[in-house]
C-alpha positions in Angstrom: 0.0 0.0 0.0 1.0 3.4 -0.6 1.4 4.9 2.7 2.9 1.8 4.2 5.6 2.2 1.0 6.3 5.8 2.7 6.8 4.4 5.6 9.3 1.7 5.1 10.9 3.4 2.2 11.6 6.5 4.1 10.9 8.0 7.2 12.7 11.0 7.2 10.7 14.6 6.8 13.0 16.2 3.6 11.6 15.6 0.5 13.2 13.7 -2.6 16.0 15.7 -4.1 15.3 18.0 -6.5 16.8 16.6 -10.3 15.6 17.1 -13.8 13.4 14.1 -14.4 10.6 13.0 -16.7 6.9 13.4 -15.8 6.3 10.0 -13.5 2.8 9.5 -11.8 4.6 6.6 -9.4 7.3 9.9 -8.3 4.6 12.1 -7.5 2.8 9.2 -5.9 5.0 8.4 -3.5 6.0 11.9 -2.5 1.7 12.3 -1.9 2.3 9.0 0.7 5.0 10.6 2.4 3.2 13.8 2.9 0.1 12.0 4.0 2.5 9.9 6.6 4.1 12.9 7.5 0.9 15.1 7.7 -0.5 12.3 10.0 -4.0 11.1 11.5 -6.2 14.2 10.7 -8.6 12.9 13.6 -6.0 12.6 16.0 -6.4 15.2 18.5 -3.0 14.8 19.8 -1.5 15.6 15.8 0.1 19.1 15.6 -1.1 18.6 12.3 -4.6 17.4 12.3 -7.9 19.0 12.3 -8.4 19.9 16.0 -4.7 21.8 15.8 -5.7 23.7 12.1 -8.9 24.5 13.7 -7.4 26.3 17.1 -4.8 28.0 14.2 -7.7 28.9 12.6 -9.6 30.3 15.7 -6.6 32.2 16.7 -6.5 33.9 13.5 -2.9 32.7 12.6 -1.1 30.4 10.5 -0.5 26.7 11.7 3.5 27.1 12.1 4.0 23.7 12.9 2.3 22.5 9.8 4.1 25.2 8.1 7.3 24.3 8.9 6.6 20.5 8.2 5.5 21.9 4.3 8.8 23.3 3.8 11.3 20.7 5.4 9.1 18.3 3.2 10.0 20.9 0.2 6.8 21.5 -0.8 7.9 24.5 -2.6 9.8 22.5 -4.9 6.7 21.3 -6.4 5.8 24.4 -7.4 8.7 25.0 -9.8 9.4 23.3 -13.1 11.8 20.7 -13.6 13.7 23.0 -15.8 14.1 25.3 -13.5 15.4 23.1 -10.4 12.2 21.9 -9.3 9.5 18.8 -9.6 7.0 20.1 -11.4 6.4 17.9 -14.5 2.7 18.1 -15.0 -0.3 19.7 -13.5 -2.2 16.2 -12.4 1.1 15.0 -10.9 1.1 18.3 -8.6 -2.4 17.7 -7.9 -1.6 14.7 -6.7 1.1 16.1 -4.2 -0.9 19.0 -3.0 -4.2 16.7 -2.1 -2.7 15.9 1.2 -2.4 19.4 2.2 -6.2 20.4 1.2 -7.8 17.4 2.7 -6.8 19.6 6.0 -6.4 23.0 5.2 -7.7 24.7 2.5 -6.1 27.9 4.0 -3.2 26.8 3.8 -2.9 24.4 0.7 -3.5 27.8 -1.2 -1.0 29.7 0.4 1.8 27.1 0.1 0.8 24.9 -2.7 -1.2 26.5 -5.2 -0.6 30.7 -4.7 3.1 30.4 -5.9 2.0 28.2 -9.2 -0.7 30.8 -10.3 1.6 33.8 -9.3 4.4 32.7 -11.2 2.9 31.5 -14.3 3.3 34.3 -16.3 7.3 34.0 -15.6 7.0 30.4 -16.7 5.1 30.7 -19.7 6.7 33.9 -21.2 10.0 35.0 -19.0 13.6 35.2 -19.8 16.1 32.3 -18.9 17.0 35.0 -16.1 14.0 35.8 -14.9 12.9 32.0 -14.7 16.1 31.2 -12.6 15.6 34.5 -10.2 11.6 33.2 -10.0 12.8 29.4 -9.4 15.4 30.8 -7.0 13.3 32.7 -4.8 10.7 30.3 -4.8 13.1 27.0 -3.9 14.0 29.2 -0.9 11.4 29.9 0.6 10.1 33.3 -0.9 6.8 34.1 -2.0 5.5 36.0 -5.4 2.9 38.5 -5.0 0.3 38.9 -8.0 -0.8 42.7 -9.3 -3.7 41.9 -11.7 -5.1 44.4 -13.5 -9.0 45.8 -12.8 -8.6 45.2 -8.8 -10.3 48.2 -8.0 -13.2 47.6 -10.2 -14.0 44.4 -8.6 -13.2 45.6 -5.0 -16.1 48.5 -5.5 -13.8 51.1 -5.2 -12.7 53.7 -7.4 -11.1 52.4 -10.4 -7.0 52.6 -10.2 -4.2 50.4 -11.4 -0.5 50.5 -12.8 0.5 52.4 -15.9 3.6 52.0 -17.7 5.0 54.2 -20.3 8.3 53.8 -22.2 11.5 54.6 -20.6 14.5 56.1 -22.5 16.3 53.1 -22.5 14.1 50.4 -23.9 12.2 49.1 -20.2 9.5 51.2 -18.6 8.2 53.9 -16.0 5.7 52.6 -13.8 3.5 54.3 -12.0 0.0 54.7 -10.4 -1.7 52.5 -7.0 -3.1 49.3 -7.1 -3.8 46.3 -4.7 -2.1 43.0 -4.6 -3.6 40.0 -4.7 -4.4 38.1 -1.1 -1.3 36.4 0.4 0.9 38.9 -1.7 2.1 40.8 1.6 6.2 39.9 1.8 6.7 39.1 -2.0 9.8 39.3 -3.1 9.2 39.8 -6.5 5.6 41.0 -7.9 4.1 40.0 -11.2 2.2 43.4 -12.5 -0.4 44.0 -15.0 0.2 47.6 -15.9 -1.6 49.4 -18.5 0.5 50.3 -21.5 -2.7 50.5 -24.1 -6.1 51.9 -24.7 -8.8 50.7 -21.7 -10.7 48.6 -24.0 -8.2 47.5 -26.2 -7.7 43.3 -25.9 -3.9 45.3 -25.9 -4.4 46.9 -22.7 -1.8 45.7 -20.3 2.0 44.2 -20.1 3.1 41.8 -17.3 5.9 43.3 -16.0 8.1 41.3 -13.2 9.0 43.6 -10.5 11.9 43.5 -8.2 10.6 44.1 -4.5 14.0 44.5 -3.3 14.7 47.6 -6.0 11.5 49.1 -4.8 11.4 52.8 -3.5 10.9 53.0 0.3 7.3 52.3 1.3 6.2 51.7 -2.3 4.5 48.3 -0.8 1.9 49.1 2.2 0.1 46.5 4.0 -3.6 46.9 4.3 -4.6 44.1 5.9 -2.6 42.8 8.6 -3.1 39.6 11.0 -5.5 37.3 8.5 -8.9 37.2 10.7 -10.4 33.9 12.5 -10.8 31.7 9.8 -8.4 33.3 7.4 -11.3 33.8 4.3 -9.7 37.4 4.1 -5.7 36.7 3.7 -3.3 40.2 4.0 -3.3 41.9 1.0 -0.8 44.9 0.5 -1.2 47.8 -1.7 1.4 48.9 -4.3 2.5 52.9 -5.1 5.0 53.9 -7.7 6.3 57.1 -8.6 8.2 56.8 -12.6 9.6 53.5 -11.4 11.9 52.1 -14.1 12.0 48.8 -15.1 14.8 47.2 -17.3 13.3 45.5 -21.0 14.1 42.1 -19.8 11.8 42.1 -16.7 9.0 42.3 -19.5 7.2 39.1 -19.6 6.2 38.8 -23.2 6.0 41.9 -25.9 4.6 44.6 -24.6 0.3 44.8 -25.0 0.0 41.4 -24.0 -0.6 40.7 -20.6 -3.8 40.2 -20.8 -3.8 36.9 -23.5 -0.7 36.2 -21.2 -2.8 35.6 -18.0 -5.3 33.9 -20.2 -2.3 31.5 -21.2 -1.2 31.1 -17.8 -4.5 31.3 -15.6 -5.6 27.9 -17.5 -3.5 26.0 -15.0 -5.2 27.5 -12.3 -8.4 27.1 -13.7 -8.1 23.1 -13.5 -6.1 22.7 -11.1 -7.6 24.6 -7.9 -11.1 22.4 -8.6 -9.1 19.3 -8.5 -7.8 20.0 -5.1 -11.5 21.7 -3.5 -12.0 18.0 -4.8 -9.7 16.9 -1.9 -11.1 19.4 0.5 -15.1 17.9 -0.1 -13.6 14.7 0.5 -12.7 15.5 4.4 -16.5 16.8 4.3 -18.0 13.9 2.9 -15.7 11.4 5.1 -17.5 13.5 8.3 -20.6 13.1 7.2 -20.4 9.3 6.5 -19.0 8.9 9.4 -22.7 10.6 11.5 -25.1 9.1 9.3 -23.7 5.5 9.1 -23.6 5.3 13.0 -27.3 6.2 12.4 -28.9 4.7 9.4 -30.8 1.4 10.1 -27.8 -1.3 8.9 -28.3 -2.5 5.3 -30.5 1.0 4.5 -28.2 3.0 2.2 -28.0 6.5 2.6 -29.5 7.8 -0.9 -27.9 11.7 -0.5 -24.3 10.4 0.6 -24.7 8.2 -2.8 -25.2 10.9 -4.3 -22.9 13.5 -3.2 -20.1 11.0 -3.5 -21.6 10.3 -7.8 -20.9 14.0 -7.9 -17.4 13.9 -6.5 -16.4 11.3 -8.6 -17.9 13.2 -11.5 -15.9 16.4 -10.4 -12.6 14.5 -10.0 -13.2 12.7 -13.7 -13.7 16.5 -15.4 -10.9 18.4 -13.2 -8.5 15.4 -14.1 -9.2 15.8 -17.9 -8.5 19.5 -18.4 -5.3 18.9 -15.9 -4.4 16.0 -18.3 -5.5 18.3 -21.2 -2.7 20.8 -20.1 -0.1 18.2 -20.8 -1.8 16.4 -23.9 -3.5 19.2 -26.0 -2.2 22.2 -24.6 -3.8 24.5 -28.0 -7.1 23.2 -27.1 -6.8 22.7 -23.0 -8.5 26.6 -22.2 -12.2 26.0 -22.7 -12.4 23.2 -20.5 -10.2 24.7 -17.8 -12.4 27.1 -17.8 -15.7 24.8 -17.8 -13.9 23.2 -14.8 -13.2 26.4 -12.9 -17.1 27.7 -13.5 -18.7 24.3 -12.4 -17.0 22.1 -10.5 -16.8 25.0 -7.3 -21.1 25.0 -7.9 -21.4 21.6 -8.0 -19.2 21.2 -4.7 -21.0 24.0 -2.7 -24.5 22.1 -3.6 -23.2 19.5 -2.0 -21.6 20.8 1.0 -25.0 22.0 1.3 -26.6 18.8 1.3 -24.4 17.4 3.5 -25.0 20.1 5.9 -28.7 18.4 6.0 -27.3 15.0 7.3 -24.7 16.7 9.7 -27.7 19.4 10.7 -26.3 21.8 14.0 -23.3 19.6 14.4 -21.6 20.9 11.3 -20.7 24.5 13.5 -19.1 22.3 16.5 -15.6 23.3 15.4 -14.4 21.7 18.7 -15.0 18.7 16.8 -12.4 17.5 13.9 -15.2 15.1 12.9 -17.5 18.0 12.4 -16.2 21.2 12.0 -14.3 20.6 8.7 -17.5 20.6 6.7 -18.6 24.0 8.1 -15.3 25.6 7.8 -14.9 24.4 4.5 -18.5 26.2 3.2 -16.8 29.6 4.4 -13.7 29.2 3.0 -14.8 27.5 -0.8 -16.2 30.7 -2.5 -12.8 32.6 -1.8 -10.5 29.5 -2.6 -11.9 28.4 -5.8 -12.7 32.3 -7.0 -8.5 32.0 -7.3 -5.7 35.2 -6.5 -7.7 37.4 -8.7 -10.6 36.5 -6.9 -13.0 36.9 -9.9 -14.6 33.7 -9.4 -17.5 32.1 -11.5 -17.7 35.0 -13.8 -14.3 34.4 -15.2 -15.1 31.3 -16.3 -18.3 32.6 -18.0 -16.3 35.3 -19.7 -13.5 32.5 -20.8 -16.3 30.6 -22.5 -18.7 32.9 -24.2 -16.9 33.8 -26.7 -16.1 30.2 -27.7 -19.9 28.8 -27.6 -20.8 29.7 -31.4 -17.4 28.9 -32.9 -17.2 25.2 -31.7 -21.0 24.9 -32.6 -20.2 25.7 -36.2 -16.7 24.0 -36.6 -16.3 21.6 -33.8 -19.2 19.8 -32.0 -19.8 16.2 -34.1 -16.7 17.2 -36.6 -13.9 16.2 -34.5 -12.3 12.6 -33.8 -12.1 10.8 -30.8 -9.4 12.6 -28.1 -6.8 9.8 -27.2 -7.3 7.4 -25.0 -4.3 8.9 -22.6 -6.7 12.1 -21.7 -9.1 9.9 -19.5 -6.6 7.6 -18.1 -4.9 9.0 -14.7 -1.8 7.0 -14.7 -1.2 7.4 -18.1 2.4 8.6 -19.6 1.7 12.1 -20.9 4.4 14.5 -21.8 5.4 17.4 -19.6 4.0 20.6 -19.3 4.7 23.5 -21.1 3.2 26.9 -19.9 4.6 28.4 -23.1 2.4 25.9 -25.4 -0.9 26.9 -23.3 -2.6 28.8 -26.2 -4.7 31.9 -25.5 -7.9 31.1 -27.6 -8.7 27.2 -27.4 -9.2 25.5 -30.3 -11.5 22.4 -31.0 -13.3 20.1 -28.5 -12.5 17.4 -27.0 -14.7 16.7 -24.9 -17.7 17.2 -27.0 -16.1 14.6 -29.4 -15.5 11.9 -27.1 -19.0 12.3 -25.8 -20.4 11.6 -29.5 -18.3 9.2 -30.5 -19.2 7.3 -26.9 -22.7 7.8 -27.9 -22.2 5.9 -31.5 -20.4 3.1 -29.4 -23.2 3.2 -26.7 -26.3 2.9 -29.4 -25.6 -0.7 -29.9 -26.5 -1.8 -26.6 -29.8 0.0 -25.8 -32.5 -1.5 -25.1 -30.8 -4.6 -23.8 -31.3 -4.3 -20.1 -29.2 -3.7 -17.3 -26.8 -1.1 -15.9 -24.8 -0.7 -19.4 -28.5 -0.1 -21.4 -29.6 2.5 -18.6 -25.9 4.3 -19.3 -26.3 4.0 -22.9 -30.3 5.7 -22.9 -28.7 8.7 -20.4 -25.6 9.0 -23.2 -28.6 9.4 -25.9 -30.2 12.0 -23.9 -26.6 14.0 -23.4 -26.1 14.2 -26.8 -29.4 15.1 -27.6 -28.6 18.2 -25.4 -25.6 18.7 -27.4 -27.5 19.2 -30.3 -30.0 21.6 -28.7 -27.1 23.9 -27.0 -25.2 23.7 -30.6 -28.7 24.9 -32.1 -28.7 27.6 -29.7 -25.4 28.9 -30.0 -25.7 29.2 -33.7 -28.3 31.7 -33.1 -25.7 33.9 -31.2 -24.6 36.7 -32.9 -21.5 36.3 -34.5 -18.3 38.7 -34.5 -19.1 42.0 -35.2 -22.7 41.5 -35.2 -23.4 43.4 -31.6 -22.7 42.4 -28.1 -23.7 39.0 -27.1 -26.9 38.3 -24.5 -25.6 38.6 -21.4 -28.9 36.2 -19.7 -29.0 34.1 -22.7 -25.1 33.1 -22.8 -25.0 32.8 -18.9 -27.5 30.1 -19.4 -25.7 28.2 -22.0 -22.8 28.7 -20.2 -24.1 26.4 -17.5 -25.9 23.6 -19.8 -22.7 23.7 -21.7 -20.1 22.5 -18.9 -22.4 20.2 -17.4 -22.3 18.5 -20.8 -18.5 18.5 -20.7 -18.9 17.1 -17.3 -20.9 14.6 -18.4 -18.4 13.2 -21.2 -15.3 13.3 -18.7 -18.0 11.2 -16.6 -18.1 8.7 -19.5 -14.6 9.1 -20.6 -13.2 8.1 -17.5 -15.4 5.3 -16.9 -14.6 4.0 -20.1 -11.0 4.2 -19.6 -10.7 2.5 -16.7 -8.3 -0.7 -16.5 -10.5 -2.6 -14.7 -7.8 -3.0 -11.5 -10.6 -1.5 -8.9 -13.8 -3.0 -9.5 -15.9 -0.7 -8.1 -15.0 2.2 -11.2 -14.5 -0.4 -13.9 -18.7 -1.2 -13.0 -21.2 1.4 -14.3 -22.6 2.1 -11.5 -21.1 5.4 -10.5 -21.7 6.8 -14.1 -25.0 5.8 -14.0 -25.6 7.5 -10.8 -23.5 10.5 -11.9 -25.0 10.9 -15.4 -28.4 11.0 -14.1 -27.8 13.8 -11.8 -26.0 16.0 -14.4 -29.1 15.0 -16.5 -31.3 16.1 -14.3 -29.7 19.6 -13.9 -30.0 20.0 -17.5 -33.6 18.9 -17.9 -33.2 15.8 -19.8 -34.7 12.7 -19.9 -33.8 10.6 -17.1 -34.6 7.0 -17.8 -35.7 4.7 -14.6 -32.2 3.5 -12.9 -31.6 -0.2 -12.3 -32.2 -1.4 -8.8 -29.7 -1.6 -6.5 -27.4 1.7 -8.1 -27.7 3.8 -5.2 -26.8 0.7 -3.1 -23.5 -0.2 -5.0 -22.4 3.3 -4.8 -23.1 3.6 -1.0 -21.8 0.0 0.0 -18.4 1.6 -1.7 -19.2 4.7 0.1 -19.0 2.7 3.8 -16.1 0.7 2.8 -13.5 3.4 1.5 -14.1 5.4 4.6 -13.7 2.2 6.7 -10.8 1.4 4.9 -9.3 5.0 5.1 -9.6 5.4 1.3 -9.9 8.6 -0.9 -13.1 9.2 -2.5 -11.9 10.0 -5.7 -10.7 8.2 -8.9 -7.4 7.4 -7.5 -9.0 5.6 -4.2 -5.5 6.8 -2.5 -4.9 5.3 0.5 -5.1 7.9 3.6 -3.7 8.0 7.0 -5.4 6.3 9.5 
């Protein structure tokens, strides 16, 4: 087993030494063990580290230093950086798989150690010189932190509009100038990565990312406004930036200059995919709570139809956050719609069920005395803020990301494409590393929506025969019937040029649209499956999970076989007996 692997293998807190290597699911797997070993029982209330210790941090209004100091003997910050640039960080499912152990406790601080320093320093890894990369990957291996400056932060904060200019300087880099506010968890950045406006407001040519020195910074040029994080930590310290003609040299441009914004549409992809994949984590310690309650209480044999449920939906979270991670790696030109898809639905989909498992927990989900209990209620306050990402923009970014897209992949992509390969739905598969510079800026194709029809083709042969497999194949039918209603709809959308696009109308579609996409990673997963665990080589789980993201949409939901709900529950019971995960990978956790 994996953690008992950790164990025996080794002990010791460091992590692995940091060396070039190639992308290797069975690395990252066993640094994950050792981190769960090392992390410990998160019931235990004797662990530094477990849930009772987070949750008196937490009350206290400070950071869990212990736990802290554990994440960076361990080297967690290591993960963060590419291989290339002296870290481990191959691909974005393998560091999913890394940071998981850190989220199933602490949200909190999972973001400010794990994911913060990816999203950050994107921009530097997709588009930075060799010398900014290696004074980004320095600072980082050491311990230092990279504070974001995206543009339009007043706007969203409802105060009056500001942000960074830039204008050229006499010797090829800029001036910068004006006030803006960092991004949370910004406050003692060493180096910032700035979006200041070089272009007209409205111009898709705005901005330039600019990476800033803090240590060349003018005297009081960085401000905290936020200080000591409150109780519960949903409102990190932010800081605010002033500069005065601040010059910049040409190489601490990252890209040409007008395009920081399709830059941080490059970059923020990663984000996009991989923050869901890790709430995924977080819902599990929720979930594992709330089995925990009703199965002491639930008359024995008598499953537990909303657990089946919510666990259908976290399975069906983790199959379409693992395909756009995947995607990153496999078809970066085409990984940004789905990304995006992933960032707008699997946070909604996680919230509605934190809410229904507040039902079965009822008053005892605000007992944050207890580690059993509290982690569900703490975890509703923190979600919104942790899956919105450093920009905190939240659902509507995703929206915006995907708009645009809906009427060009109706007319050029949905039923025209062939089959993704077989690698995108498969979790240990060999894909090759990831390259922030391939990450384009307007996705092209879909994947997703091919593999979905080309399922459904495969699928028509067996309806009507009876069984789980018949019921899967009628719910496929209905999907792609969907598919062709949302494609007739988009085509209806006004095209380029043609006037601004209905804000109410596209919203909607929006929504129909990545639960579709949800649906086919459902299906794409199952059918990829190996058949090495049982339980997700049966179609039981898709049938359950299809017919709840059919029944969001509308569709016809035909009448599921008997005994659906039971499989998934008895599977339910056993991996929380067993101190299993309760996603795809069914990683073994520490007792």
């Amino acid at each position: 087993m994996a953690v008992a692997a950790a164990i025996a293998g080794d002990s010791a807190v460091a992590g692995d030494p940091v060396r070039p290597a190639v992308p290797s699911a069975a690395d990252a797997d066993r640094r994950a063990a050792r981190l769960e070993v090392l992390l410990g029982d998160p019931y235990a209330p004797d662990n530094p580290h477990g849930l009772t210790a987070l949750f008196d941090a937490d009350a206290r209004g400070r950071p869990p230093e212990r736990t802290e100091l554990l994440l960076e003997r361990f080297g967690l910050s290591a993960e963060c950086v590419p291989v290339a640039d002296g870290g481990r960080l191959t691909r974005a499912d393998l560091l999913a798989r890394v940071l998981r152990p850190v989220f199933r406790r602490d949200v909190a601080l999972g973001t400010a150690r794990g994911t913060a320093p990816v999203l950050a320093a994107g921009p530097v890894w997709t588009a930075g010189s060799p010398r900014r990369r290696a004074e980004t990957a320095a600072l980082l291996l050491g311990g230092g932190r990279v504070g974001l400056v995206p543009h339009g932060r007043g706007q969203l904060d409802g105060v009056p509009p500001y942000g960074i200019t830039a204008r050229p300087a006499p010797d090829g880099g800029l001036l910068l100038g004006g006030r803006a506010a960092t991004a949370p968890d910004a406050p003692g950045a060493r180096l910032y990565v700035v979006q200041a406006r070089t272009g007209p407001a409205r111009s898709p040519h705005s901005h330039t990312a600019v990476l800033l020195d803090g240590d060349r910074l003018p005297p009081l040029a960085v401000r905290e406004t936020g200080g000591t994080a409150a109780p519960g930590r949903l409102r990190p310290p932010r800081a605010e930036l002033e500069l005065h003609a601040h010059a910049v040299p040409h190489d601490a441009l990252l890209g040409p200059v007008g395009e920081g914004v399709p830059l941080a549409l490059r970059a923020q992809q990663v984000g996009h995919a991989l923050v869901p994949a890790l709430l995924v984590a977080a819902a599990d310690t929720a979930l594992r709570s709330a089995v925990r309650a009703a199965t002491g209480e639930a008359p024995p044999g008598r499953p537990h139809r909303r657990l089946a449920g919510v666990f259908a939906d976290i399975l069906a979270c983790d199959s379409f956050a693992g395909v756009a991670l995947r995607a990153l790696s496999l078809l970066p030109a085409q990984a940004q719609v789905p990304a995006a898809a992933v960032h707008y639905l699997v946070p909604a989909l996680l919230r509605e069920n934190l809410e229904s498992l507040a039902c079965v927990l009822g008053a005892r989900r605000h007992d944050r005395g207890s580690a059993h209990h509290g982690a569900l209620g703490r975890l509703m306050r923190i979600l919104p803020l942790a899956a919105s990402g450093p920009a905190r923009t939240g659902a509507a970014d995703g929206q915006a990301v995907i708009a645009p897209h809906l009427r060009p992949l109706a007319e050029h992509s949905w039923f025209a494409e062939p089959e993704p390969p077989p690698a995108l739905f498969r979790g240990g598969a060999d894909l090759p590393a990831l390259d922030f510079a391939s990450l384009a800026a307007a996705g092209r194709g879909d994947f997703l929506a091919a593999s979905l029809s080309v399922s459904a083709a495969r699928f028509a042969e067996v309806r009507g025969v009876g069984g789980h497999t018949a019921v899967l194949a009628e719910l496929v039918r209905s999907l792609v019937t969907e598919l062709h209603a949302l494609r007739a709809r988009c085509l209806a959308l006004p095209g380029p040029g043609a006037g601004p696009l209905p804000v109410a109308a596209v919203c909607a579609l929006v929504d129909r649209y990545a639960l579709v996409l949800a649906a086919a990673a459902v299906l794409g997963s199952w059918e990829g499956q190996d058949g090495a665990d049982p339980f997700l080589a049966a179609p039981a789980w898709p049938v359950l999970a299809l017919s709840r993201i059919a029944r969001r949409l509308g569709a016809p939901v035909p009448p599921l076989p008997d005994g659906v709900e039971e499989l998934v529950h008895r599977e339910l019971v056993r991996r929380c007996h067993e101190h299993l995960s309760y996603d795809l990978d069914a990683t073994e956790l520490a007792p």
